[in-house]
N, C-alpha and C positions, 0 to 999 in steps of 0.2 A: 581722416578722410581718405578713401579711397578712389583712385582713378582708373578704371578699369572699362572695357570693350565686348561686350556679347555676340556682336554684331559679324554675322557668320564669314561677312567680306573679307574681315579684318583677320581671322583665321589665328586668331590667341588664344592657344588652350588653355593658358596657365591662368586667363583674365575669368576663364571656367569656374575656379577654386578656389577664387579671391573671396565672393559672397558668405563661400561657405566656413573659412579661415576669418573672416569680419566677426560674420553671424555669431561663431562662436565664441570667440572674445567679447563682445557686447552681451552674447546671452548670461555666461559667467559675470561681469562688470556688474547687471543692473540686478542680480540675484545676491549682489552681496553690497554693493549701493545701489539701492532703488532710489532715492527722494536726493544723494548726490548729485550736485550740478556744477560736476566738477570736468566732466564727459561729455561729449556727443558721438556719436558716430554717423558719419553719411559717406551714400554711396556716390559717384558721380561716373554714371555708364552712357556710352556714346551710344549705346543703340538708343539713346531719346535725343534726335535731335537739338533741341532745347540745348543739352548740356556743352554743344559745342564751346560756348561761349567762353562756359565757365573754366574750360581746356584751353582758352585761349588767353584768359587773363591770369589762369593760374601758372600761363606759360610751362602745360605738360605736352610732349611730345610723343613719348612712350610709354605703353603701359604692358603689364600694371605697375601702378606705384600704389604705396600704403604710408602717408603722411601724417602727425603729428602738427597741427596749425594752432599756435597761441590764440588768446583772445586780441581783437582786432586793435587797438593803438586808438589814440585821438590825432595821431599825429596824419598830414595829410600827404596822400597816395594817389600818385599821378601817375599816366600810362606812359609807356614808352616815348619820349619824340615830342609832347602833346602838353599841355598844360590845364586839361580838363581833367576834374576831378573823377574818381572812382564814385561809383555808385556806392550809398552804405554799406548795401548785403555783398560789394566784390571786395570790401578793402582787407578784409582776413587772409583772402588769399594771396596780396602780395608780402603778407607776413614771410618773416625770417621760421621756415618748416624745419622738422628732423625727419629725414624718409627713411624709412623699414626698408632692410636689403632682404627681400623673401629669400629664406635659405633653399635648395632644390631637395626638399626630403620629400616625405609623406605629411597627410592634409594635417594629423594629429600633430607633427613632430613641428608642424608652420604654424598651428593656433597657440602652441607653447612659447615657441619663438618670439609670436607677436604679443604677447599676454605677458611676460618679461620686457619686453620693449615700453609696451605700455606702462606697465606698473613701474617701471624705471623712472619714468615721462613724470608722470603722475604720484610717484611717493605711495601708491599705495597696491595693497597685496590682490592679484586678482588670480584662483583658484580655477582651472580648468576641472569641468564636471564632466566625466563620460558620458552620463545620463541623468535625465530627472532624479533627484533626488528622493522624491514620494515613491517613485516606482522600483528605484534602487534600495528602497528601506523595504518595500511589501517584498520584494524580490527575496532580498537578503531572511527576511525573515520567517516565508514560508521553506525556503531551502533550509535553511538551519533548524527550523520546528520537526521538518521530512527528516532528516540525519540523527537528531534526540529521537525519534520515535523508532525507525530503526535500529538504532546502537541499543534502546531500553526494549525492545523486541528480541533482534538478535543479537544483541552486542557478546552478549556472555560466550556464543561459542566460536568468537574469535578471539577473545581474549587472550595472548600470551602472558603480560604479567598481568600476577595476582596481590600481589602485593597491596596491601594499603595505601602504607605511605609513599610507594613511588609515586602510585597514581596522586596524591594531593602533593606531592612536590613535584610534580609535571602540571597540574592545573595550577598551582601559588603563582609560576615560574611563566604559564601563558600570560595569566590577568595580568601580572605583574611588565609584561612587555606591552600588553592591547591598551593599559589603561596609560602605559607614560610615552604614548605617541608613535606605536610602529605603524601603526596604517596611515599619520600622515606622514610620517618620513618618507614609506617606501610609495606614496600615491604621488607625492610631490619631488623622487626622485634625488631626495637631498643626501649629500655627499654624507658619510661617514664618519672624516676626519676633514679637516682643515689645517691650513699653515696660513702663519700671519707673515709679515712683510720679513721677518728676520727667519723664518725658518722653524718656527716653533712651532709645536700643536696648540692648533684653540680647539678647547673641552667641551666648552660651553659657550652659546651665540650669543648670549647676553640680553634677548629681547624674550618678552610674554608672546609673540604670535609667532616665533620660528625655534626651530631647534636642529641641530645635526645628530645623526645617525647615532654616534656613542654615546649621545644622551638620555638613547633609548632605557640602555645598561644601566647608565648611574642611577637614574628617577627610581627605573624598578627595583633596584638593588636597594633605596634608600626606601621604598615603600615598604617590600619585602621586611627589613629591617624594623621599621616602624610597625608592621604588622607581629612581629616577631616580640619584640618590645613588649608591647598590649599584651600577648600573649602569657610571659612573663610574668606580668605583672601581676594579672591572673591568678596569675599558679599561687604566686609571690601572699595573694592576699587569702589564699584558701590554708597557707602556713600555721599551723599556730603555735605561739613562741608561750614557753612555759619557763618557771624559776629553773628546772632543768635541760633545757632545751642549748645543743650546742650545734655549732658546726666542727662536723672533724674531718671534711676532707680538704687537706690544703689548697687545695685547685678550686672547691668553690671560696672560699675565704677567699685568695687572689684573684677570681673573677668581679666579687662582690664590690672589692673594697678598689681596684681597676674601675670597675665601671662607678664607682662614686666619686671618682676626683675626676675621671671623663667630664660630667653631668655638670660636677664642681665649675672645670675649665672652661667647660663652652657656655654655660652659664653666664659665668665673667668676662668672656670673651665679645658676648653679642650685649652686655649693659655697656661695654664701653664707649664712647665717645669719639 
């Protein structure tokens, strides 16, 4: 809930940018829980008279404020002084709140702020979107269709390397970072490295919906790998082994027979109990 002033007398610029720091955390929230009814959000702005009231029982004085208010209690809620009951629709507000301290940045750097607050609140993950999503995808994808047709137009007479295989171990080396999570690392700003309580690095977050920054590396490193493998095996199956058929170079024998008690080990390692 917010408490906020439009009301030109009252001369609050900051209660200006409140709407627009709401709207955006709500718009994000109900894009990712829609049918959630775990949320509300409401505004409560003094330029409608009306809302005095609700200024007066939620005993706010200044604004803006940006409150977090439980579900309301069975338990009974009397006004100050008075031994007359709260009306139903007031008694949430004398609920025990958590109030958002609006940081002084920029409108972007306060809907993050408040989207961490919330999601805090609430146990669950809410995603700041810079833009529609649909228009962000037509976007993206007429710009990158424009760039392919150019590069296969004139791409050839900038070309410095020529090489083959750099150029497919500079594109293995892309996919291999786009597909194991660098556009949400770097969208959602997430730290690179961490330290736990003693001082150590943590590698890995441990959760399916988060990851940190150097687990960009390992994922694609182990896909890479994995793609590498296939590869391999490939080859491995186009072999063909005859009554005279040997291996004579020492380095592949110690590859071969390396990589089979590897396969052996971890094999044994993930049946155990």
């Amino acid at each position: 809930m917010s408490f906020t002033s439009t009301k030109e007398e009252h001369g609050c610029q900051v209660c200006k940018t409140v709407p627009d720091i709401v709207g955006t955390v709500s718009k994000s929230w109900y894009q990712d829980y829609f049918d959630a009814q775990l949320l509300f959000f409401v505004e409560v702005d003094l330029v409608n008279p009306k809302n005095g009231a609700i200024f007066q029982v939620a005993q706010v004085t200044t604004v803006p404020q940006i409150v977090i208010i439980p579900p309301s209690s069975d338990k009974e809620l009397h006004e100050d002084g008075s031994n007359q009951q709260l009306p139903l629709g007031y008694r949430m507000l004398r609920e025990p709140r958590t109030v958002f301290q609006l940081p002084k940045d920029e409108i972007r750097k306060q809907s993050l702020a408040l989207a961490q607050f919330v999601s805090e609140a609430v146990q669950k993950r809410i995603t700041i979107r810079e833009e529609d999503p649909q228009l962000a995808f037509l976007k993206n994808f007429f710009i990158t269709l424009v760039i392919i047709l150019v590069i296969k137009k004139k791409g050839s007479q900038y070309v410095l390397v020529t090489r083959k295989s750099a150029w497919c171990a500079v594109c293995i080396i892309l996919v291999g970072l786009f597909v194991s999570g660098y556009s949400f690392t770097t969208m959602n700003g997430i730290a690179f490295l961490v330290q736990n309580d003693k001082g150590g690095l943590i590698y890995f977050s441990g959760g399916q919906l988060y990851q940190f920054g150097i687990e960009i590396f390992l994922v694609a490193t182990n896909y890479i790998l994995l793609g590498g493998a296939l590869v391999l095996l490939i080859y491995m199956g186009q072999y063909k082994v005859t009554k005279d058929s040997r291996i004579n170079s020492e380095l592949t024998r110690f590859v071969l027979i390396l990589g089979a008690n590897v396969l052996i080990l971890l094999n044994t390692i993930t049946k155990m109990e």
